[in-house]
Residue frames relative to the residue before (quaternion, step in Angstrom):
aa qw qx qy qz dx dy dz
X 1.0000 0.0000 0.0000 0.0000 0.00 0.00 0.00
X 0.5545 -0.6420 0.5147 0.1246 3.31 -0.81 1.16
X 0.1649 -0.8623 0.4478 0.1698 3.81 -0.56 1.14
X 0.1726 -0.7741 0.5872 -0.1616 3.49 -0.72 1.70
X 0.4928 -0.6991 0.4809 0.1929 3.20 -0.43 1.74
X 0.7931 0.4498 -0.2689 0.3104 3.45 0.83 -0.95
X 0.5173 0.7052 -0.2749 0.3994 3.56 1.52 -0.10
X 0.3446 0.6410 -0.4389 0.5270 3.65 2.17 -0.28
X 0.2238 -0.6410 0.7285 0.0912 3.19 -1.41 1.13
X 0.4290 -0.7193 0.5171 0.1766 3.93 -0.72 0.72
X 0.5686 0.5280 -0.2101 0.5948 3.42 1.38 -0.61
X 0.7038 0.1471 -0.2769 0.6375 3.54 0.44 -0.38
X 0.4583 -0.4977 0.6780 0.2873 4.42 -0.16 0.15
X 0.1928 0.7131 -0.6190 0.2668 3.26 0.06 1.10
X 0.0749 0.7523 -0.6369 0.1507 3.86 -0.76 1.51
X 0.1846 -0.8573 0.4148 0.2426 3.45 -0.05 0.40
X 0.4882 -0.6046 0.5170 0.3590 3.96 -0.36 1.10
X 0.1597 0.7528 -0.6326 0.0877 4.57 -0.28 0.51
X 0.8089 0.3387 -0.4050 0.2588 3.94 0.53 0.33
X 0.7668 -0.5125 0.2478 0.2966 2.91 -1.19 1.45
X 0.7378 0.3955 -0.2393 0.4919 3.55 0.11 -1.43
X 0.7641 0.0743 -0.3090 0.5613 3.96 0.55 -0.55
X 0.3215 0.2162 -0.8236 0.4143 3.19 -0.45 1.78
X 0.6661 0.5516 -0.4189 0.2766 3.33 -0.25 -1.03
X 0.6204 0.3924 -0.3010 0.6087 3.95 0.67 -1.13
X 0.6667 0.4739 -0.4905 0.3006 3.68 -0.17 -0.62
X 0.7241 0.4734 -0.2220 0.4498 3.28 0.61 -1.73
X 0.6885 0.4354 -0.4770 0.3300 3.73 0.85 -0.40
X 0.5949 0.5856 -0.4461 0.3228 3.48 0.80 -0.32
X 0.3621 0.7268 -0.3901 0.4341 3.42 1.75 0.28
X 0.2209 -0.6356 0.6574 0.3392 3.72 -1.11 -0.04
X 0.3687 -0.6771 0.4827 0.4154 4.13 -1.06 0.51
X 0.7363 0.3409 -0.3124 0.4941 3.52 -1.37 0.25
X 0.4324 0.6913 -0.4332 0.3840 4.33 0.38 0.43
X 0.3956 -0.6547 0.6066 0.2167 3.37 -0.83 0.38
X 0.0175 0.7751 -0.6259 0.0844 3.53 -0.99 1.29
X 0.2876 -0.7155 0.6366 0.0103 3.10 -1.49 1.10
X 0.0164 0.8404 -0.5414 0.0201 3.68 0.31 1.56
X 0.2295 -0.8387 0.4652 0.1661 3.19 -1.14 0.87
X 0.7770 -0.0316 -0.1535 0.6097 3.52 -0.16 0.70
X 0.4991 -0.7482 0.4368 -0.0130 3.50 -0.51 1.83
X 0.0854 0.7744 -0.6109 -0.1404 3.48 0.71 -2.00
X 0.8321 -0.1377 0.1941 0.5010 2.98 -1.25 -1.19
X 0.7763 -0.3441 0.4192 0.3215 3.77 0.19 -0.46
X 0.3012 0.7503 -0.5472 0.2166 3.77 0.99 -0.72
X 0.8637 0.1849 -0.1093 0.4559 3.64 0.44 -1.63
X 0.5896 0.6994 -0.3130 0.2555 3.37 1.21 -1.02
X 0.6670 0.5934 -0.1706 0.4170 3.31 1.07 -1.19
X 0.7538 0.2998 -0.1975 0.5503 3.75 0.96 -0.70
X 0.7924 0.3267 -0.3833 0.3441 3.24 1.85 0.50
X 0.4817 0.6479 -0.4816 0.3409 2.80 1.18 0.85
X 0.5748 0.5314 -0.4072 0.4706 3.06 1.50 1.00
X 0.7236 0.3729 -0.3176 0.4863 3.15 1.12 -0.26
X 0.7097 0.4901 -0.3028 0.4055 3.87 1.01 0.08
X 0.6407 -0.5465 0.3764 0.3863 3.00 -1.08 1.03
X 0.6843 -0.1940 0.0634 0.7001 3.50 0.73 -1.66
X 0.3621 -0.6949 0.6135 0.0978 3.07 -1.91 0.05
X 0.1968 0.7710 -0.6057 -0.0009 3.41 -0.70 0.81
X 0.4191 -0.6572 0.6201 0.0886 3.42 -1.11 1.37
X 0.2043 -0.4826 0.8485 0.0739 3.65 -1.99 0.44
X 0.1501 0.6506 -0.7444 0.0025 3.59 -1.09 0.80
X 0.3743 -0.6947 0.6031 0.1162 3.51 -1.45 0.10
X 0.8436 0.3537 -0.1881 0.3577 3.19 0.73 -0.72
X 0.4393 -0.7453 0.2852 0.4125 3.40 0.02 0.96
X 0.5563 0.6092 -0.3995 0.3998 4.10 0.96 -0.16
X 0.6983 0.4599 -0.2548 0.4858 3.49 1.16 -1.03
X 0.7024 0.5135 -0.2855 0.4018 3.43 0.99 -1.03
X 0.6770 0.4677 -0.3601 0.4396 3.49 0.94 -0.53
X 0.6919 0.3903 -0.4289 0.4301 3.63 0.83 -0.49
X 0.3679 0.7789 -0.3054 0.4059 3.48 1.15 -0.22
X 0.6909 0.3893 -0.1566 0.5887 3.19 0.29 -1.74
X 0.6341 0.5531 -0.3783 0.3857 4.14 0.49 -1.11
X 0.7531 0.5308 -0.2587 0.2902 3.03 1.24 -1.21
X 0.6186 0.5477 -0.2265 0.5158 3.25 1.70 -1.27
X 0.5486 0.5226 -0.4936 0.4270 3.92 0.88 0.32
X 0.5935 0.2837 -0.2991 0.6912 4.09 0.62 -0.01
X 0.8766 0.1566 -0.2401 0.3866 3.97 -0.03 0.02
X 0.1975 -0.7681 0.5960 0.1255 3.32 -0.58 1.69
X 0.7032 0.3761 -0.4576 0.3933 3.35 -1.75 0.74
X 0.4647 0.6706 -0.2442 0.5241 3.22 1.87 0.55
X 0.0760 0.9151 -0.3680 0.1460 3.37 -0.40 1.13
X 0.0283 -0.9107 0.4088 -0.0514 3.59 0.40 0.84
X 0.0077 -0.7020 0.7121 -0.0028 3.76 -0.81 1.25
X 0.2975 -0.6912 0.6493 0.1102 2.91 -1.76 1.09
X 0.5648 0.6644 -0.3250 0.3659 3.62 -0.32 0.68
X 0.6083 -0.5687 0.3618 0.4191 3.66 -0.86 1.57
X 0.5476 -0.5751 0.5454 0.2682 4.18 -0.90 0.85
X 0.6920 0.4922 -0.4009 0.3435 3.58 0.74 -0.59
X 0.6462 0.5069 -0.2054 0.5323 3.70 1.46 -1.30
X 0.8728 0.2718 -0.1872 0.3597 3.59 0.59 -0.84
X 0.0389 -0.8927 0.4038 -0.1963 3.64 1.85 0.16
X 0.9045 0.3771 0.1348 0.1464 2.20 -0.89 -2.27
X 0.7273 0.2381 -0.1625 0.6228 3.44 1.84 -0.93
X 0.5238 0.6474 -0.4465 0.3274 3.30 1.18 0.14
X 0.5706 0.5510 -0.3350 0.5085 3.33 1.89 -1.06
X 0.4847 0.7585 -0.3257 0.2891 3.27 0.77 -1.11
X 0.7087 0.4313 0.0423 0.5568 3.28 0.23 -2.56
X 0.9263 0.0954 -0.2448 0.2701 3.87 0.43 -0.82
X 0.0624 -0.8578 0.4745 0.1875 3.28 2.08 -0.11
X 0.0525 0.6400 -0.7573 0.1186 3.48 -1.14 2.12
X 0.6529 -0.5594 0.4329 0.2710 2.91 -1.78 1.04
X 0.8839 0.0884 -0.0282 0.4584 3.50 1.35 -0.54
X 0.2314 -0.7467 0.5699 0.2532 3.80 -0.75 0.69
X 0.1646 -0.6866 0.6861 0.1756 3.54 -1.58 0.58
X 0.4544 0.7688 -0.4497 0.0162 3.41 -0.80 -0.17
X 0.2481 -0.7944 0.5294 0.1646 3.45 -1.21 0.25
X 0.1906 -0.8867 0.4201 0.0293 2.84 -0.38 2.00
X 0.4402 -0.6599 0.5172 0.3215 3.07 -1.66 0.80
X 0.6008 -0.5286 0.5217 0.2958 3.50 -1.40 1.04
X 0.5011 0.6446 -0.4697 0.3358 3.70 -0.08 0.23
X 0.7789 0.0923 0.0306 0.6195 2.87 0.90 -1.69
X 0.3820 0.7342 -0.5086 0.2374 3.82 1.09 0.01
X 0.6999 0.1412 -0.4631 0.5252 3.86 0.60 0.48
X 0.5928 0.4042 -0.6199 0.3178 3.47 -0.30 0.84
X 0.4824 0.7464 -0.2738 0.3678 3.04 1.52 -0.90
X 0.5243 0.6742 -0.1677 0.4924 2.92 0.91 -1.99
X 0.8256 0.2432 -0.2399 0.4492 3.56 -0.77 -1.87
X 0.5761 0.4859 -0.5306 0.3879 4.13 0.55 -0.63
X 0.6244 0.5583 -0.3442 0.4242 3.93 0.37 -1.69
X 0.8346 0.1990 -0.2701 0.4368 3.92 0.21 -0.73
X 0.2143 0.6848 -0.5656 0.4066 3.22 1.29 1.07
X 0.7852 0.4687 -0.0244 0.4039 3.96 0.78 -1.43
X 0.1944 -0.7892 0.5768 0.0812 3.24 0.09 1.47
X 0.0277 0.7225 -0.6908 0.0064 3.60 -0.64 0.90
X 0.6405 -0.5759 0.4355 0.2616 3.13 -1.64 0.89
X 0.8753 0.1623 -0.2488 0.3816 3.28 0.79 -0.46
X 0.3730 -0.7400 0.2080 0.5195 3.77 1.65 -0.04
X 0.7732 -0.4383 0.3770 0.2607 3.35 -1.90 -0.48
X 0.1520 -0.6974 0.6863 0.1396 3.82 -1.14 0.31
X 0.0484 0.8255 -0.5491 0.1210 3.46 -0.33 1.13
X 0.0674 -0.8378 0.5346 0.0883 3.73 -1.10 0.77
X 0.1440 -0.8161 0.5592 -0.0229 3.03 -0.87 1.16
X 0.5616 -0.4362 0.4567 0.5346 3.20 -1.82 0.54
X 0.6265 -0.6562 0.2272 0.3540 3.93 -1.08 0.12
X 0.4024 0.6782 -0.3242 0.5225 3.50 1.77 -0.69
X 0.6296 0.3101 -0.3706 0.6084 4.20 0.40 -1.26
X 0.7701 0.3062 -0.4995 0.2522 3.71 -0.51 -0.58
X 0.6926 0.4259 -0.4217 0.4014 3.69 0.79 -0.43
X 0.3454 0.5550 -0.5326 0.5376 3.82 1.31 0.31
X 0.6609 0.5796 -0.3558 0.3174 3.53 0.01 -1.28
X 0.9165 0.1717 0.0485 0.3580 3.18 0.66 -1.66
X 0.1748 0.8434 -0.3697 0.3486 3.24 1.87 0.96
X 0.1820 -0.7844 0.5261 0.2735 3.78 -0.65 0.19
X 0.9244 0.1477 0.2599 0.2370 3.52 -0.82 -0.44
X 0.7721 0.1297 0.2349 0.5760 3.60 0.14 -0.69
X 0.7341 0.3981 -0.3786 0.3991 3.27 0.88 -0.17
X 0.5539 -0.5204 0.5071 0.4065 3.89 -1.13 0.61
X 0.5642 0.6215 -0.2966 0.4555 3.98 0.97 -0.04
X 0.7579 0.3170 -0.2978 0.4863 3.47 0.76 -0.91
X 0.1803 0.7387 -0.6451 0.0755 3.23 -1.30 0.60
X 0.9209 -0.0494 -0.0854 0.3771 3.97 -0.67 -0.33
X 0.7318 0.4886 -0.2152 0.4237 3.09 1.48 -1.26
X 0.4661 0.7224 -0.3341 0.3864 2.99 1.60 -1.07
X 0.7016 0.4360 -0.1630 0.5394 3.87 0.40 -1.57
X 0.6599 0.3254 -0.4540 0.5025 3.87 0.19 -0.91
X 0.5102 0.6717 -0.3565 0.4017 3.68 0.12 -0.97
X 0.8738 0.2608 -0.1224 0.3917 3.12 0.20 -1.04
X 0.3354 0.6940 -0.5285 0.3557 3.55 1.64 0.15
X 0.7810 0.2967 -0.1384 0.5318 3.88 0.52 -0.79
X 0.8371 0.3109 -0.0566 0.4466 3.27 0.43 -1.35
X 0.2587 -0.6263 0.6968 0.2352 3.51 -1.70 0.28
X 0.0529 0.8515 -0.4899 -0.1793 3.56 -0.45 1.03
X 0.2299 -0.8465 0.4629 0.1273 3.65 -1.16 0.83
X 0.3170 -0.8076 0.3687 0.3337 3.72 -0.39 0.28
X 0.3092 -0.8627 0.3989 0.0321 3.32 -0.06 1.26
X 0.7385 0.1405 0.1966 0.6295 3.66 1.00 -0.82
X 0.0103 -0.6969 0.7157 -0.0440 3.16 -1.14 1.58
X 0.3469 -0.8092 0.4572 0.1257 3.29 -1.34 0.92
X 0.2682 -0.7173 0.5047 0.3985 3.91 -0.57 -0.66
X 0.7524 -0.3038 0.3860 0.4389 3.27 -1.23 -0.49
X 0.7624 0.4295 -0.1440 0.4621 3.49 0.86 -1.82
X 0.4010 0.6221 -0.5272 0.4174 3.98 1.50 0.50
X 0.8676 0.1724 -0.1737 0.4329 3.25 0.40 -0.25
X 0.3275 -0.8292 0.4367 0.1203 3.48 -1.24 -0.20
X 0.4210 0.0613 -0.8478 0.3167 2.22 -1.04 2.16
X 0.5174 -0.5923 0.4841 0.3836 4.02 0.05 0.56
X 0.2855 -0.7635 0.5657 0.1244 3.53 -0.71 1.16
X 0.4907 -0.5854 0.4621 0.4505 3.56 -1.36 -0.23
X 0.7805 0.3167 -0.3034 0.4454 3.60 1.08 -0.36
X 0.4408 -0.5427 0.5655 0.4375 3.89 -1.78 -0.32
X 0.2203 -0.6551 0.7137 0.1139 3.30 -1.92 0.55
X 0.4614 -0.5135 0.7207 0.0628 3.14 -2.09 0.60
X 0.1844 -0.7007 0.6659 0.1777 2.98 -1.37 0.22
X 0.0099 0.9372 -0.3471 -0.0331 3.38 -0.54 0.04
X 0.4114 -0.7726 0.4737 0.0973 3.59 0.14 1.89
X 0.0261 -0.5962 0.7995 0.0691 3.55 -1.12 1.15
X 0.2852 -0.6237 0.7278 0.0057 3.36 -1.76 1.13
X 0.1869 -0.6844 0.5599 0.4281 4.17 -0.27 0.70
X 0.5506 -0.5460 0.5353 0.3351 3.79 -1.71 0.62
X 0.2845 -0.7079 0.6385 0.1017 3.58 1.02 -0.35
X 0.4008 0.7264 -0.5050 0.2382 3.88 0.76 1.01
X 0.3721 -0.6287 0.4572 0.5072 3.62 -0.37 -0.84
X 0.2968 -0.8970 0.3261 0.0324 3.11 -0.85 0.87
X 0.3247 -0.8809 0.3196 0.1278 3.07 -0.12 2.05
X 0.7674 0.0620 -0.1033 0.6297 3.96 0.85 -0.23
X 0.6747 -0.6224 0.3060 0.2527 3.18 -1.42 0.70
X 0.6562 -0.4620 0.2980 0.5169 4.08 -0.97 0.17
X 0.7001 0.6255 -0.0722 0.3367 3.04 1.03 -1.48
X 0.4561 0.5169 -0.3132 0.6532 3.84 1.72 -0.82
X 0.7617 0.4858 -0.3248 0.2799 3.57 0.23 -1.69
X 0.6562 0.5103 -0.2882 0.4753 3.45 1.37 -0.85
X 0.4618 0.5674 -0.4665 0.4972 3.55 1.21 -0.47
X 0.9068 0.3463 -0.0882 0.2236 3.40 -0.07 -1.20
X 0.7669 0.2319 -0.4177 0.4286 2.85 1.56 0.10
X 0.2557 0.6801 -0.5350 0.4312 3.38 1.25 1.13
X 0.8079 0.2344 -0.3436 0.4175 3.43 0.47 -0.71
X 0.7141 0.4368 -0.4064 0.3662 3.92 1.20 0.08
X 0.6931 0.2610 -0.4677 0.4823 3.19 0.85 0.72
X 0.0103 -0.7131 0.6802 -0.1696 3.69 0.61 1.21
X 0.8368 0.1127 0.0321 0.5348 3.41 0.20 -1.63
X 0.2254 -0.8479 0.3767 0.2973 3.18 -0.07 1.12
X 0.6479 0.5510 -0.1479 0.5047 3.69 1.37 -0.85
X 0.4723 0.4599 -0.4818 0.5773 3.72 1.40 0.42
X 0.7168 -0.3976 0.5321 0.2120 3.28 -1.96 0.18
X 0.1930 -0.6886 0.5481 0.4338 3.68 -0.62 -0.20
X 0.3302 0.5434 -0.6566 0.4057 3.95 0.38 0.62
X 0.7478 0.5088 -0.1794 0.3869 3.43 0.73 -1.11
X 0.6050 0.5446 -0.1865 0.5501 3.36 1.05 -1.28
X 0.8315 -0.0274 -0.1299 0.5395 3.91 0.59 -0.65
X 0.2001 -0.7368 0.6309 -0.1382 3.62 0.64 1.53
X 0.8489 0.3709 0.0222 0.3760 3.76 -0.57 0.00
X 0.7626 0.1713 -0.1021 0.6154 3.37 1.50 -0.48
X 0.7073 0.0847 -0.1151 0.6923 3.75 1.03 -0.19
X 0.2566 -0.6555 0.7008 0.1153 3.29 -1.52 0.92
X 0.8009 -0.3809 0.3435 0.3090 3.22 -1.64 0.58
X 0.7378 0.4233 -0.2703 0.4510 3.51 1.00 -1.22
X 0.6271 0.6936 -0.1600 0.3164 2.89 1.30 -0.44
X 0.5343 0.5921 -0.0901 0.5966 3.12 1.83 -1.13
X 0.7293 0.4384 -0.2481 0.4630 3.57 1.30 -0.98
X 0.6496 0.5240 -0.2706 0.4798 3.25 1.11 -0.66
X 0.4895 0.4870 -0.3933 0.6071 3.77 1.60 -0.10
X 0.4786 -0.6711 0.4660 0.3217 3.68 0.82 -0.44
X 0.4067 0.6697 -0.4092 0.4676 4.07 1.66 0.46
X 0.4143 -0.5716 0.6935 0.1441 3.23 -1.15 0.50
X 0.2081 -0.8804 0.3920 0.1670 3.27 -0.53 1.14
X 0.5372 0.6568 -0.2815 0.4481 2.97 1.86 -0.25
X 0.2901 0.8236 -0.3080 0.3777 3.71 1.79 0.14
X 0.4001 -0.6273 0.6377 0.1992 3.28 -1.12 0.76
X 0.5498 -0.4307 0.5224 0.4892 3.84 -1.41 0.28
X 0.8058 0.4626 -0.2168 0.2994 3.20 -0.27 -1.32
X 0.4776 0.6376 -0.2829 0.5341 3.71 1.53 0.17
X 0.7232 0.5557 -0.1847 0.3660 3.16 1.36 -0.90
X 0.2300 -0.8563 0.3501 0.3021 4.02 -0.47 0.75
X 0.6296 -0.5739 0.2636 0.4526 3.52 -0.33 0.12
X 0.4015 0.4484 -0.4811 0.6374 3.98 1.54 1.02
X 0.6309 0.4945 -0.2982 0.5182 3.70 0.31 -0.32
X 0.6128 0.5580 -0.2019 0.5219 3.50 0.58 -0.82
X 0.5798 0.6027 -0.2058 0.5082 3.27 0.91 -1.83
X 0.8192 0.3269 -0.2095 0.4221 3.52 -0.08 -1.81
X 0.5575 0.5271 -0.3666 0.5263 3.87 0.80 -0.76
X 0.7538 0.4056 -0.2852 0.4312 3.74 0.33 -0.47
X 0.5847 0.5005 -0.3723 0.5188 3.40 1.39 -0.33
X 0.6271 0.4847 -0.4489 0.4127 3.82 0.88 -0.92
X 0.6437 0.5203 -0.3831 0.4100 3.77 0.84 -1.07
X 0.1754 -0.7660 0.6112 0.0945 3.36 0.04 -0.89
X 0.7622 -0.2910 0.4488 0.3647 3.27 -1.09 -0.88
X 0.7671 0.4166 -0.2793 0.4000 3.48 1.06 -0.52
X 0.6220 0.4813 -0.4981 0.3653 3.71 0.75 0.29
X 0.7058 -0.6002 0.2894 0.2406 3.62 -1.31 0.73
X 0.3592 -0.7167 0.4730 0.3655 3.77 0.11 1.01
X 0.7372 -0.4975 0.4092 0.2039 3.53 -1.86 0.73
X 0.5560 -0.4914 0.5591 0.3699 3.84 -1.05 -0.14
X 0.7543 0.4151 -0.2777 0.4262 3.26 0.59 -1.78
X 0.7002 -0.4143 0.4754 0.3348 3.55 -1.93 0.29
X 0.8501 -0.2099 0.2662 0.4031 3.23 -1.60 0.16
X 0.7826 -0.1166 0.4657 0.3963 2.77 -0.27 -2.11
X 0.1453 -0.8725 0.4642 0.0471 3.62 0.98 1.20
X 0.8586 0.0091 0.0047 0.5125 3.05 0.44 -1.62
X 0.5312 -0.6634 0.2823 0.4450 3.90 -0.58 0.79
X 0.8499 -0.2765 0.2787 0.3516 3.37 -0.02 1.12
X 0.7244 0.3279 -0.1931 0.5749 3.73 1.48 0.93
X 0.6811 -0.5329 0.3213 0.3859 2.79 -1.45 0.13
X 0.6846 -0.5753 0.0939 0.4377 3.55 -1.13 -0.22
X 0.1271 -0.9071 0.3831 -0.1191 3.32 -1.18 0.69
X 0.6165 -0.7044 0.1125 0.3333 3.01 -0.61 1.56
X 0.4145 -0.7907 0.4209 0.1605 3.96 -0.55 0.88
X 0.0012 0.8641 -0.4974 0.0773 3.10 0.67 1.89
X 0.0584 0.8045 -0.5667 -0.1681 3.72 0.15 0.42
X 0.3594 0.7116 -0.4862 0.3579 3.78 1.50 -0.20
X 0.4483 0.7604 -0.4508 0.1328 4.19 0.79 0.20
X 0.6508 -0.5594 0.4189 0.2968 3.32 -1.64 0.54
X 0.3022 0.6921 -0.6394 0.1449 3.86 -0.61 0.86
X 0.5715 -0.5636 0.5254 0.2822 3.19 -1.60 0.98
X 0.6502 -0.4283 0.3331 0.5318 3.96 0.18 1.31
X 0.0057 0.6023 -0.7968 0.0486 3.84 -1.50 1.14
């Protein structure tokens, strides 16, 4: 498919990915002959030079223009798959039903922290290529101590080690956005694993609730001070003080038995507050 500025849907953040060299870096961080689970296709930027280098391929498109030529496309090319349907609703059973060693995709900043916390739900064998507007990806991959790290950072890191690998401009893609992006390469840590995805999300929803309270404060009601010491935490600690072994042990004391939060998933990616570009660069979702 031929790239036409005028084929961006605004409603879906539609930027198309159009320079050579970062296709080229993206796809190399790929292994050849792997199974890949792209998420929003568009025109082709990545799809096309991988459907030579992957073993199989299944795509998630949304839009009905991309998905139909898609689907046309995957009738002459076996190891070709094609799901129509919004990435949030169909996700989960697509991994399920098609289990790939890897996810590509360029997410749209709308939904890129829920997105986010679902995607590092899925230990794949071989990990994820993920674009972001650039601000979420250095949230993503912040440590500690930084005014950056906050939810995604820690869930993220239950499986994965994530690294930024690739920064983009505006003029990578087409239409030119107002902001820059990152890519950003999850590698699994391949640790043992001391508490489940699902505890970790418990817990660190409810310690960064407030991001500027203590966690004495933050879990009032569900850990006591002595309690926090005997995990070895300082209760008088900020979330964002906390490393992802700390995190680990706090999530192991909760368990399953404290009451889940009011608030969504993952409101904001894992930071403070911030400006609400949805104008972002993605290769058509």
């Amino acid at each position: 498919m031929k790239q036409d500025p005028a084929m961006a849907k605004k409603s879906l953040g539609q930027h198309f990915l159009r320079d050579p060299q970062a296709i080229d870096r993206i796809l190399s961080l790929l292994p050849r002959s792997c199974s890949v689970l792209e998420i929003g296709p568009g025109l082709g930027a990545l799809t096309t030079p991988l459907l030579e280098r992957c073993e199989r391929l299944v795509l998630i498109e949304k839009d009905d223009r991309f998905a139909e030529h898609w689907r046309h496309v995957a009738r002459r090319r076996s190891g070709l798959h094609v799901v129509h349907a919004d990435v949030m609703q169909c996700l989960t059973e697509t991994v399920t039903q098609h289990r790939p060693e890897w996810i590509l995709g360029n997410l749209p900043y709308n939904i890129s922290g829920p997105l986010t916390a679902l995607l590092a739900s899925y230990p794949l064998e071989g990990g994820m290529v993920l674009m972001y507007q650039r601000e979420v990806a250095e949230r993503i991959c912040a440590g500690p101590g930084s005014r950056l790290y906050g939810n995604l950072s820690v869930l993220v890191r239950h499986y994965y080690e994530p690294k930024i690998c690739l920064r983009l401009p505006p003029g990578a893609f087409c239409p030119p956005p107002k902001v820059h992006s990152a890519v950003v390469l999850l590698k699994p840590r391949g640790l043992p694993l001391a508490c489940t995805y699902t505890a970790l999300q418990k817990t660190v929803r409810l310690g960064f609730a407030h991001r500027r309270k203590t966690l004495r404060n933050n879990f009032r009601g569900i850990l006591d001070e002595e309690q926090m010491l005997s995990l070895g935490i300082d209760p008088g600690l900020r979330p964002e003080q906390l490393d992802q072994a700390s995190w680990t042990r706090l999530a192991q004391a909760i368990g399953n038995v404290s009451p889940p939060p009011p608030a969504s998933l993952v409101n904001d990616p894992s930071g403070p507050a911030r400006r609400d570009h949805r104008n972002r660069p993605r290769d058509g979702h």
